[in-house]
N, C-alpha and C positions, 0 to 999 in steps of 0.2 A: 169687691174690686180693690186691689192693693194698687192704688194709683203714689204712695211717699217716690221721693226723689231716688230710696235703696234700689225699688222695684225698676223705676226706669234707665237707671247705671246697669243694673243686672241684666236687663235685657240689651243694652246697647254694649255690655261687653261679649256677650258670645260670637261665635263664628255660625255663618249659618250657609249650609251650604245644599242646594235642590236634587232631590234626586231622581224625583220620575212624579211626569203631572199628565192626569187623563181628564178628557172632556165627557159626559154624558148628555147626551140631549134626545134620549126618549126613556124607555124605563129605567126606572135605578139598576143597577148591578149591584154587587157585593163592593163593599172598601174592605179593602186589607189593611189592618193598620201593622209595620213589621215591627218587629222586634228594637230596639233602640234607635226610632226613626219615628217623629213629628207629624202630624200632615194638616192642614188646611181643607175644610168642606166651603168651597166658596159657592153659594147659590142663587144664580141669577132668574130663574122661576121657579119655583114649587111652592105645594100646599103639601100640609099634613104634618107628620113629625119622624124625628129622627132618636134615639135610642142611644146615647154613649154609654158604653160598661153599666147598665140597667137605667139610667135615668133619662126622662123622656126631655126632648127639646120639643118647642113651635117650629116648624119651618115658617121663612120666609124672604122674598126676594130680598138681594141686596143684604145679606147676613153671614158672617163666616165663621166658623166653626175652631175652635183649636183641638186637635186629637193628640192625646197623651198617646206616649208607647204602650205597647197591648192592651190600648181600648179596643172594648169588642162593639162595633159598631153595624148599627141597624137602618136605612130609611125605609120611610113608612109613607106613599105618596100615594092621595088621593086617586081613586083607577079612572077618573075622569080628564085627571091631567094629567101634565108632562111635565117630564121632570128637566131641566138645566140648568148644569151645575159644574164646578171642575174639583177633582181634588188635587192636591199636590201634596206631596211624600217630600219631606225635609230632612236634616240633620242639626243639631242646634250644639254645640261642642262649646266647650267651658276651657278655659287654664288652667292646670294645677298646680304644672312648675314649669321652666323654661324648655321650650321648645315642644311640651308633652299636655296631649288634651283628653278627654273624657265627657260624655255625653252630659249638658247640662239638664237642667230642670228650671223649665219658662216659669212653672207658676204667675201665669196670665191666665185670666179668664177664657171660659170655654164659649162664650158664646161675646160677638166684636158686632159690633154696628159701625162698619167705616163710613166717614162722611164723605168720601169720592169714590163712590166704588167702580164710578165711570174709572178714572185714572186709573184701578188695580188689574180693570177689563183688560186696559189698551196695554197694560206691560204685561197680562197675561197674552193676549193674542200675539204682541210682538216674542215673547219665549216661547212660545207654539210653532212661530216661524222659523226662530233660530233654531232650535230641538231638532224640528223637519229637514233640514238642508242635511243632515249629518255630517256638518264641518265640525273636526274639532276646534276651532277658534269660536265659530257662533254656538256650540255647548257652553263654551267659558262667558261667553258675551253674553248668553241667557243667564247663569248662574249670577251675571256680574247684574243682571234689570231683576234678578229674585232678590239679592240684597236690597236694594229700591223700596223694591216694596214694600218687603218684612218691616224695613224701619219706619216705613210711612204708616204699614199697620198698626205697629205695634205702637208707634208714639201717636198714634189717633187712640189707643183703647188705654193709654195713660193720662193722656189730656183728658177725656170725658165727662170725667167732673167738674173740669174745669170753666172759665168763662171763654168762650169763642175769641181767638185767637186772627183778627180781622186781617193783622199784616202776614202772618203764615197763611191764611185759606187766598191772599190775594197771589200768594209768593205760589203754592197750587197751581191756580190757572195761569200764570203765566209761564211753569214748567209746560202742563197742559199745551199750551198754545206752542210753545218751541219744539213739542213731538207731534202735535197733528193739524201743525200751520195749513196742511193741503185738505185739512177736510173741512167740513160745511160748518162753522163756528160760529155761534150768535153771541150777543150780550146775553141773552135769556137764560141760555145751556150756561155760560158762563157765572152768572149770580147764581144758577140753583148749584150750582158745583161749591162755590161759596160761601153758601147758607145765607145769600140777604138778598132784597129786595133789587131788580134792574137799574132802579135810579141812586139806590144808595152804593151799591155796587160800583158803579159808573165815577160816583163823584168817590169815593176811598182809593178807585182806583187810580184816579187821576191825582189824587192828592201824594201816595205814595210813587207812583211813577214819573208823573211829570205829562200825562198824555194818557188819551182815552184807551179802552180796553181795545176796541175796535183799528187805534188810532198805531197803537202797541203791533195789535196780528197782522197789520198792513208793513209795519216795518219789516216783521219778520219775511214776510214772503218777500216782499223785496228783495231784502238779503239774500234770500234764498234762490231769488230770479237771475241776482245778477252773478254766480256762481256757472246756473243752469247756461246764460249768455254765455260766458267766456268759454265753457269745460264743454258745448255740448252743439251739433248743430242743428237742433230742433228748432221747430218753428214759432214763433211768438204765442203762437194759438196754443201747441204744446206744453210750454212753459207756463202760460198763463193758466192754464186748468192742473198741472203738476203742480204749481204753489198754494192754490186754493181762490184763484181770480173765477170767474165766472166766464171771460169772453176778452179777448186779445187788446180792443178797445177801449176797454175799461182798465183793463193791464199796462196799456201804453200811458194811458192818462197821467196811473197811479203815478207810475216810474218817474215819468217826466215831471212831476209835483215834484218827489222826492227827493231826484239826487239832479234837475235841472237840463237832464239830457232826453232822450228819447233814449231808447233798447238799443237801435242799429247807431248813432254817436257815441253811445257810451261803450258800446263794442269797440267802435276804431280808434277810439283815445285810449281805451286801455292796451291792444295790440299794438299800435304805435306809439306808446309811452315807452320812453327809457327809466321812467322814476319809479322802479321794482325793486319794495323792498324785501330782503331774501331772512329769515328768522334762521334757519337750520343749515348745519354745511348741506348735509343732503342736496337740500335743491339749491345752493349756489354751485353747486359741481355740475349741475345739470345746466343753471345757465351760462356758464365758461366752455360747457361741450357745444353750446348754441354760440357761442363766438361771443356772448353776452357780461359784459365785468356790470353785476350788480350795482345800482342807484345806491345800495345802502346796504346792510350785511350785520350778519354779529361775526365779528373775525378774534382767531386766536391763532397760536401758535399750534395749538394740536391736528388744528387743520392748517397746514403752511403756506396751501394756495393760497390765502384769504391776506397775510401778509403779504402779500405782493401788490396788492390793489394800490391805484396810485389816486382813483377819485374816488372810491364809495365812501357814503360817510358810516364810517362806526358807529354800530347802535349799542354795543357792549364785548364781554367777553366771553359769557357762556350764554347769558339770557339777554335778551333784545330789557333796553332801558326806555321805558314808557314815553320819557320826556323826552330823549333823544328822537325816538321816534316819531313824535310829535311834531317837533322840529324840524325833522328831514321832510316831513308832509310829500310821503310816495304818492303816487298814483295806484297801486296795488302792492298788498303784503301776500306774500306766500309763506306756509310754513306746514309741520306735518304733526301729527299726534298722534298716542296710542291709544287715547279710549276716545268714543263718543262724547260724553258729558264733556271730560276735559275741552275739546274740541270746542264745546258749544259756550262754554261761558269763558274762555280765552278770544272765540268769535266774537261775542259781544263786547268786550274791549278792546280789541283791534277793527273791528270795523265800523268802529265811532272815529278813526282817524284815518280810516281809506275800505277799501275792499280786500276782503280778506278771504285768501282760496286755502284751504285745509285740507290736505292730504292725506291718505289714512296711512300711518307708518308702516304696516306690516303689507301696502300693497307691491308688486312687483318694481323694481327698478328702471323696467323697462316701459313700466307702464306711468310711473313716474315725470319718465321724462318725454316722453309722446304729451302726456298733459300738458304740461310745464311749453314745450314747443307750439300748445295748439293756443295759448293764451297768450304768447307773444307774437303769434302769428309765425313760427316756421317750424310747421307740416314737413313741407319737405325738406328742409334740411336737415331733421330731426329724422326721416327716412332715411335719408344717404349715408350719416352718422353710423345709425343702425347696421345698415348692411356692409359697411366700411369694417364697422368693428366684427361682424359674423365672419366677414372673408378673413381678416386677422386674427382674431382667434383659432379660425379652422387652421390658418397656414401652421400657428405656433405648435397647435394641438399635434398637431399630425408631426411633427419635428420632437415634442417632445414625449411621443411614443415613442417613436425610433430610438431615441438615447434613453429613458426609463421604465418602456413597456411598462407594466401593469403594478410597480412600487408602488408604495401608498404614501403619499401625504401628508406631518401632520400640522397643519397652525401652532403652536403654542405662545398665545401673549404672555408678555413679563409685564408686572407693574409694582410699584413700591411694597414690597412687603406680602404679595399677591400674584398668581398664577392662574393660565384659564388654558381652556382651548376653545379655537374658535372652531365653528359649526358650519350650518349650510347657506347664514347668510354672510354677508360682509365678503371680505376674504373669500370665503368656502364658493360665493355663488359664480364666480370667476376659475377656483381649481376645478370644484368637482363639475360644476355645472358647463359650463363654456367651454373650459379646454379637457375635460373627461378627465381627469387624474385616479387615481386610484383614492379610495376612500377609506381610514384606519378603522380599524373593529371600533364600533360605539359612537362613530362620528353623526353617523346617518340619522339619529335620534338625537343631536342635539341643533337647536333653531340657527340662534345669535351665539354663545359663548356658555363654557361650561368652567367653572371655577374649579381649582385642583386641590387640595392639599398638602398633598405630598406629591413625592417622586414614584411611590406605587401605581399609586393613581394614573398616573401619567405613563407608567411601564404599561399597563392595559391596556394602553391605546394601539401598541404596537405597530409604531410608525417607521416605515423603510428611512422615510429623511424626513425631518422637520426646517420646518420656518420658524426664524424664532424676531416674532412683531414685538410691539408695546399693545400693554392692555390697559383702557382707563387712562391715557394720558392726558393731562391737563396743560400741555404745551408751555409747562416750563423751567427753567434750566434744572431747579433742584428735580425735577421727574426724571429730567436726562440720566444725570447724574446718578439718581437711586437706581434706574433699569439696569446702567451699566453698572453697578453694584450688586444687584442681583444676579446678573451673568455671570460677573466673575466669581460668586459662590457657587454657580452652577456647576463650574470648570473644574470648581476646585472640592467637585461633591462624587464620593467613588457609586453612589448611587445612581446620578447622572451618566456618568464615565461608562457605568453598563448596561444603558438602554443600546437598542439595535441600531439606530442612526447616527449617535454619539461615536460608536464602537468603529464605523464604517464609514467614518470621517464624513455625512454625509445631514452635515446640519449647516444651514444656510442663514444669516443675518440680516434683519430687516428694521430691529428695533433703533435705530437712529434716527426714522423718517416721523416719527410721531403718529397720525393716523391717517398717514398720503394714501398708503395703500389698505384700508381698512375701515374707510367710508365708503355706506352704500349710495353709489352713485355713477350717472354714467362714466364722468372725468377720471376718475380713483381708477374704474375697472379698465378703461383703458389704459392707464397709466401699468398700472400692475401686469398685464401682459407683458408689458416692455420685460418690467422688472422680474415676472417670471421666467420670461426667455432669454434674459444673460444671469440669473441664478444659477436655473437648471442646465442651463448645455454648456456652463463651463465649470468644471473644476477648479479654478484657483479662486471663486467668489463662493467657496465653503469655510465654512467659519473652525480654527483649528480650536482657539481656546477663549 
């Protein structure tokens, strides 16, 4: 075993990325091992042995296997039993030079004794999930819980020599606990996860946390209850077996220990609270479309609304300020993230100073703000809103068919030194989406924004008329200033001069507003209606130079 510090730099700088994992659970089948591609024999029962490239292993439960590229591999399982097992097919890719990679070589041992193999189960079943759904988002979401693991693997089969690592195995279970708060969790599962005794266990844990294990999994579901509260209208009984409570009374108990209210008071003081603090423009645009000026806010100029505010208190400029926030002592923080984990340990800092609702960034806008309405208690005015802005966009849609039939569209953000186009959110979910516009060759495949380099690039898109926004603005003056510096090189660029909407006078100016029109939100998307329907139906608000 090469456990020196070389071998666990080596393994922790590769890229590793999943390619395809099967389950077995009756006779073995054949492993393919391909051609420059990794894989994992993880084996949760079998007897007998298994065969890599000629040499014989033991099987045995709780044991994983590393398989080199074109091993020829054999299992060998007792005909009395059964075999279950999973493999996974990897890729492990190395640097060479900047930007350019090539297949490394792990040289890690072939045979790992991981000491949680529970924990490697539960982000196996959860990537069997995601795999299943055939989203491409939960592919990337699994690929994102395979990195997890591999490092959890692999620095358990570097550690091994080493002495037990009591503050890492307790740092373990309480990851553990933060993904399977809703299932049946003891102290006992807990200490053998950790390799020591229930009572020693118990008191290290209390020593580095501050509060018993037990003491710990009850916060979390809390958390996790008063989420369920606010975002959901299920029943106490519901909530309480969704978190991992056993029975609604024993759930109400907890609650009212915890945070000094009952379920149904802590409900109505947070929907009739005005002390909502807002982290993201996102959802402060949603609560100004609720007739709502946020308790407290990160405000900048890149989002303009936000300077208008005459009571919220400023919690910073791009990123909400701890202490500020502290200070302001909301009654609930909303805010939004793109991964899971981030989500969950930015949760635990923010909701040691209120209740914290997290959003998942990439869910719809619409659905966004229906949440957002249902936790401050207005459902239906968040209805009216809705079908206010569906009749108005139909009116504008159908007005600016009449005057550009089926032209194409394109975004292009300017920002200092930098060029993009935007895609199907932001911006895009308001043209293409809402008001039908025509959609440019290439657009349809990009999400959020597509960086350009040149003015070729940009010819490809082959846009009847473009919008020309900011990209990346940071809301302040010097950014003004660079955009409209970049414009006027545009003007004065014969490459620009000869795309098809340039040529045909039929490019339109937006980048003065910062990102009024170009935050996803419901505020923004109404606003931009506006702004699209005196762009498009007049001629004299196109941009000559």
């Amino acid at each position: 075993m090469k456990s020196s510090n070389n071998l666990s730099d080596k393994l922790a700088s590769y890229l590793y990325r999943l390619d395809y994992m099967k389950h077995a659970a009756s006779n073995p089948s054949p492993i393919h091992v391909e051609t420059s591609a990794y894989g994992l024999l993880l084996l949760k029962e079998a007897r007998g042995d298994v065969v890599i490239s000629g040499r014989s292993y033991p099987l045995q439960r709780h044991k994983v296997f590393v398989l080199e590229p074109h091993a020829a591999v054999k299992l060998r399982i007792h005909q009395e039993d059964r075999a279950d097992y999973y493999y996974i097919r990897f890729h492990a890719l190395q640097a060479v030079e900047q930007g350019c990679y090539e297949p490394a070589e792990l040289d890690c041992p072939v045979e790992l004794f991981p000491a949680h193999f529970q924990i490697l189960m539960d982000w196996i079943h959860e990537m069997e999930s995601k795999l299943r759904s055939g989203n491409s988002w939960d592919s990337m979401k699994a690929n994102i819980i395979f990195q997890e693991m591999i490092a959890a693997l692999f620095q358990d089969a570097v550690r091994e020599q080493q002495q037990p690592d009591w503050n890492q195995a307790i740092s373990v279970t309480m990851d553990y606990m933060e993904r399977n708060y809703h299932q049946n969790i003891t102290r006992t599962k807990l200490s053998e996860m950790a390799g020591m005794s229930a009572d020693y266990y118990s008191r290290a844990f209390k020593k580095k946390v501050g509060k018993s294990p037990m003491e710990y999994l009850a916060d979390i579901r809390i958390r996790q209850a008063k989420q369920s509260l606010l975002l959901t209208g299920d029943s106490f009984r519901s909530i309480a077996q969704s978190v991992g409570f056993s029975d609604e009374f024993y759930f109400s108990r907890k609650f009212k220990a915890t945070t000094g209210r009952s379920p149904t008071s802590y409900v109505k003081k947070i929907k009739y609270s005005d002390k909502i603090a807002s982290l993201k423009h996102l959802l402060t645009g949603h609560l100004i479309a609720l007739g709502i000026e946020p308790y407290a806010a990160v405000i900048n100029n890149a989002y303009p609304v936000t300077t208008r505010f005459r009571n919220t208190v400023a919690l910073g400029d791009f990123k909400p300020d701890l202490e500020k926030l502290m200070s302001a002592k909301p009654d609930l923080i909303i805010t939004s993230e793109f991964r899971d984990y981030e989500k969950s340990q930015k949760e635990k800092i923010y909701d040691q100073i209120a209740p914290t609702i997290t959003l998942p960034y990439y869910q719809d806008w619409r659905d966004h703000f229906m949440t957002i309405a249902k936790i401050v208690g207005k459902d239906n005015e968040a209805s009216d809103w809705l079908e206010r802005y569906e009749c108005k966009a139909e009116k504008i849609q159908k007005q600016l068919k009449a005057r550009i039939g089926d032209e194409t569209i394109l975004v292009v953000g300017i920002g200092e030194g930098r060029m993009c186009v935007y895609g199907q959110r932001n911006i895009g979910t308001v043209l293409y989406g809402d008001l039908k516009l025509g959609v440019p060759r290439g657009v349809a495949e990009i999400d959020h924004y597509k960086e350009i380099a040149t003015l070729e690039e940009l010819a490809a898109f082959e846009g009847d008329r473009i919008l020309l926004t900011s990209f990346q603005h940071d809301g302040t003056a010097h950014m003004d200033s660079a955009i409209r510096s970049e414009v006027q090189a545009l003007w004065a660029n014969q490459q620009w001069l000869a795309l098809k909407a340039v040529s045909n006078r039929a490019v339109y100016a937006m980048y003065d507003s910062q990102h009024l029109y170009t935050c996803y939100t419901s505020l923004t998307h109404d606003l931009f209606l506006d702004k699209a329907q005196q762009l498009l139906m007049s001629d004299s608000s196109k941009c000559q130079s």
